[in-house]
N, C-alpha and C positions, 0 to 999 in steps of 0.2 A: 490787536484785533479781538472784538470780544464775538464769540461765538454762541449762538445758540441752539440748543440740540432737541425734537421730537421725534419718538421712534425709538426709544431705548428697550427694545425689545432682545431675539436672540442673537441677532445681527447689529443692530446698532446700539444697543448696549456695550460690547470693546468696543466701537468705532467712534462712542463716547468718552470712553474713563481715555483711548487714546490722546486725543483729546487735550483734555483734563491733565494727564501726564507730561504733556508736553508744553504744560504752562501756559496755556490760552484763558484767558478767565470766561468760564464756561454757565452757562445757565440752560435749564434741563426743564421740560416739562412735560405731564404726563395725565390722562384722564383718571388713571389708576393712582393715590398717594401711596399703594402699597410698592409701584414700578419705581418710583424716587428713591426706596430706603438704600438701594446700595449705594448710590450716589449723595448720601446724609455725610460720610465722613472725607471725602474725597475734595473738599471745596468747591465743590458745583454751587451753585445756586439756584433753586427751587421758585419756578415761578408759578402763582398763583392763575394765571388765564394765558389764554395763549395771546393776548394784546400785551402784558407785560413781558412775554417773553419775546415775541419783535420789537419791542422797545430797548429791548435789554441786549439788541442781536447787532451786532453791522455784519457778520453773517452768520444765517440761520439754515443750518441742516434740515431736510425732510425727511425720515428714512419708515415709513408707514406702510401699509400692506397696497394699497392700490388708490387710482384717479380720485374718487367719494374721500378717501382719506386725507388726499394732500387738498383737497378745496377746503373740506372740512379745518383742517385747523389755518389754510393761507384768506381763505377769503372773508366777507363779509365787513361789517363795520366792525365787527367783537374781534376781526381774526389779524392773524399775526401780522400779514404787511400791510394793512391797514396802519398800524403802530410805529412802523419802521420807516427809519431817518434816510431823505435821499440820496441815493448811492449807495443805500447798502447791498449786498447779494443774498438770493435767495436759492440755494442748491438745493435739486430735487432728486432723492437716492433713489428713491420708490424706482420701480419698472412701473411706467403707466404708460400712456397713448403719449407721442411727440406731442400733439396738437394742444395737451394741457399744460405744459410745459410753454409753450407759441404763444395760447392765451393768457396766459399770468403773464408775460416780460408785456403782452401788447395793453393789459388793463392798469398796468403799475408801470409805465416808461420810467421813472423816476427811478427805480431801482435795477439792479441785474438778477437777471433771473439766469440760472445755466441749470444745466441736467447732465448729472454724474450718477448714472444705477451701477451698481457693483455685485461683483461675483465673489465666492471664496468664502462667503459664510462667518460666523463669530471666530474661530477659530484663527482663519487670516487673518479678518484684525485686529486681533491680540497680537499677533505676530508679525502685523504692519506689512501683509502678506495678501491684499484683497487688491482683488484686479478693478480699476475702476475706469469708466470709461465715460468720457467728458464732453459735453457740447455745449458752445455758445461763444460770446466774442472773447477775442484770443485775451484780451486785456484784461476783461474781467477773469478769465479763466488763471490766468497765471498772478492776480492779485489774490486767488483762493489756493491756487497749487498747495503753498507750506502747509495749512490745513488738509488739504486729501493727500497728503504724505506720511502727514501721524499715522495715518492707520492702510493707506496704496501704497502698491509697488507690485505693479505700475500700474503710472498715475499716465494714459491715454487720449490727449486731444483728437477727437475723430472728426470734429467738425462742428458747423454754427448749430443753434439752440435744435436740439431736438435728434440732433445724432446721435448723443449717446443713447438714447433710448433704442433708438433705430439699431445700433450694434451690438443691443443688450439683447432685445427682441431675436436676432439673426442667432447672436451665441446661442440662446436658451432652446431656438425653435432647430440648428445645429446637435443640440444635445439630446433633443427629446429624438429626433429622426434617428442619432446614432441606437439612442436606446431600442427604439425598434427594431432595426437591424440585427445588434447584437444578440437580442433576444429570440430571434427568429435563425440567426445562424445556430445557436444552443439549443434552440428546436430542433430545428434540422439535423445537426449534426449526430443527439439522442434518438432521434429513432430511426437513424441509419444506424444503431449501436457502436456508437463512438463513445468515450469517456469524456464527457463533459470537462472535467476537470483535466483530463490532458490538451485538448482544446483549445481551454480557455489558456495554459501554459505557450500553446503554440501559436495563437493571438496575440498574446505577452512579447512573445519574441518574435514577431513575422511583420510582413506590412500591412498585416488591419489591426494592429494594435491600436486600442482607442480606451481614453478613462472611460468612457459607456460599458464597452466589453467587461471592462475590469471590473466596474461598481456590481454589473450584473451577476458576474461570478463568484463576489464575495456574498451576494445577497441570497445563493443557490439558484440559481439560472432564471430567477423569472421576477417577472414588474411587481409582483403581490408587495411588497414592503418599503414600494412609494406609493401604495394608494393613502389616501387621506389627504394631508395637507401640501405634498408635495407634488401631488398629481395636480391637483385645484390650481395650486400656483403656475405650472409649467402649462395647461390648462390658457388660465388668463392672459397668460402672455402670446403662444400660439395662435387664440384668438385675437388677441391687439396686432399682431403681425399680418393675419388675415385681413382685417379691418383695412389696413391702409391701403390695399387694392385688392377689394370685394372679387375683379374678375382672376384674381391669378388662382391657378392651378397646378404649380409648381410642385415638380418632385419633393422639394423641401418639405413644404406643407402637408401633403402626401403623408410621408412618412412621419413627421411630427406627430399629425393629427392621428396616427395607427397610435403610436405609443401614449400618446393621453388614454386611447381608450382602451389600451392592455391595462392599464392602471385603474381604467374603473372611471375612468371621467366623460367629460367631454368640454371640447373645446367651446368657449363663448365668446359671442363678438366682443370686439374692443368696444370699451362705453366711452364716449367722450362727454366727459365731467362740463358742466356749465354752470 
């Protein structure tokens, strides 16, 4: 199977050379020529536009910042499945809205479209260690498995086109809620004059133990040092989760949408890419 990879950033960058390592014959493309050089020695293959590099795909990874992104290099007459051979697949990593996802399998029937977004960061997949989570039909999904194994474990069928997003959305808007809590129990707990740091030890070992608690107590008890790009992101996605039913009011959301804005942000509606 030949594979192809956009999105070689800090995340899909391992999720590439994974990849690459595991003997796939891989082609890689990037707006940036300076994003390609570590990929020079590695036997990638360097494509000049993104039409050569769905040409060069029978399946093409997406792994881009959001919706605008994955249209940007899938669609049009210039864009990559424009170029690609029927039956190929088209896996979409990005976290974006289902619905974009829905509309690319519906405008290119000829090929398989699924949506796998992933968790665990560069790090996991180096270590073949990223949680990935998969939607779309079972057939095409499991003709892509050995590829989302290079670099998942575990590799998650959650359901048809658009679930993975839908379970990536829950996780993310899952974490950002614990974040507030946690943040607000180490409030609390500091100006009843507790020790923070004993606290945080007795969370560790109690039943509210949660990664949330943990990250917050490494960081010194407070959101300040996921403002910036981390907030924006966690941000976009609580928003996209939003989006899909305008009227909910759900505790989840509640408390997600508290901790975007401990960070400095604020949540935006999900956009759906056209």
């Amino acid at each position: 199977m030949r594979v192809g990879f956009v999105g070689i950033g800090s995340q899909g960058g391992p999720m590439a050379q994974r990849i690459i390592t595991a003997g796939y014959p891989t082609t890689v493309w990037a707006r940036r020529e300076a994003a390609l050089e570590p990929f020079v020695a590695t036997g990638a293959q360097p494509a000049a536009s993104r039409a050569e590099l769905g040409a060069a795909s029978d399946l093409l990874c997406v792994c881009v910042v959001d919706d605008a992104g994955v249209d940007d290099v899938l669609r049009g007459a210039d864009g990559a499945m424009a170029a690609m051979a029927p039956g190929s697949a088209v896996v979409v990593h990005s976290t974006v809205h289902p619905d974009t996802c829905v509309r690319l399998a519906n405008d290119h029937p000829d090929l398989a479209v699924i949506d796998a977004p992933v968790s665990g960061g560069g790090a996991k997949a180096a270590e073949r260690e990223l949680l990935v989570m998969v939607g779309g039909d079972p057939a095409a999904v499991e003709r892509c498995r050995p590829v989302f194994e290079t670099y998942g474990n575990p590799v998650v069928h959650v359901g048809p086109l658009g679930a993975g997003q839908e379970a990536k959305l829950l996780n993310n808007a899952l974490f950002a809620a614990q974040l507030a809590l946690a943040a607000e129990v180490y409030s609390r707990a500091t100006a009843r004059g507790l020790d923070p740091h004993a606290v945080a030890m007795a969370l560790a070992a109690g039943s509210g133990r949660s990664y949330a608690a943990g990250l917050i107590a490494m960081m010194g008890f407070g959101l300040d040092n996921l403002a910036g790009d981390p907030a924006a992101l966690l941000a976009k996605d609580v928003g996209i989760l939003a989006a899909l039913d305008p009227r909910d009011r759900s505790t989840l959301l509640d408390a997600a949408n508290a901790a975007v804005e401990l960070m400095g942000a604020a949540p935006t509606p999900g956009k759906e890419s056209r």
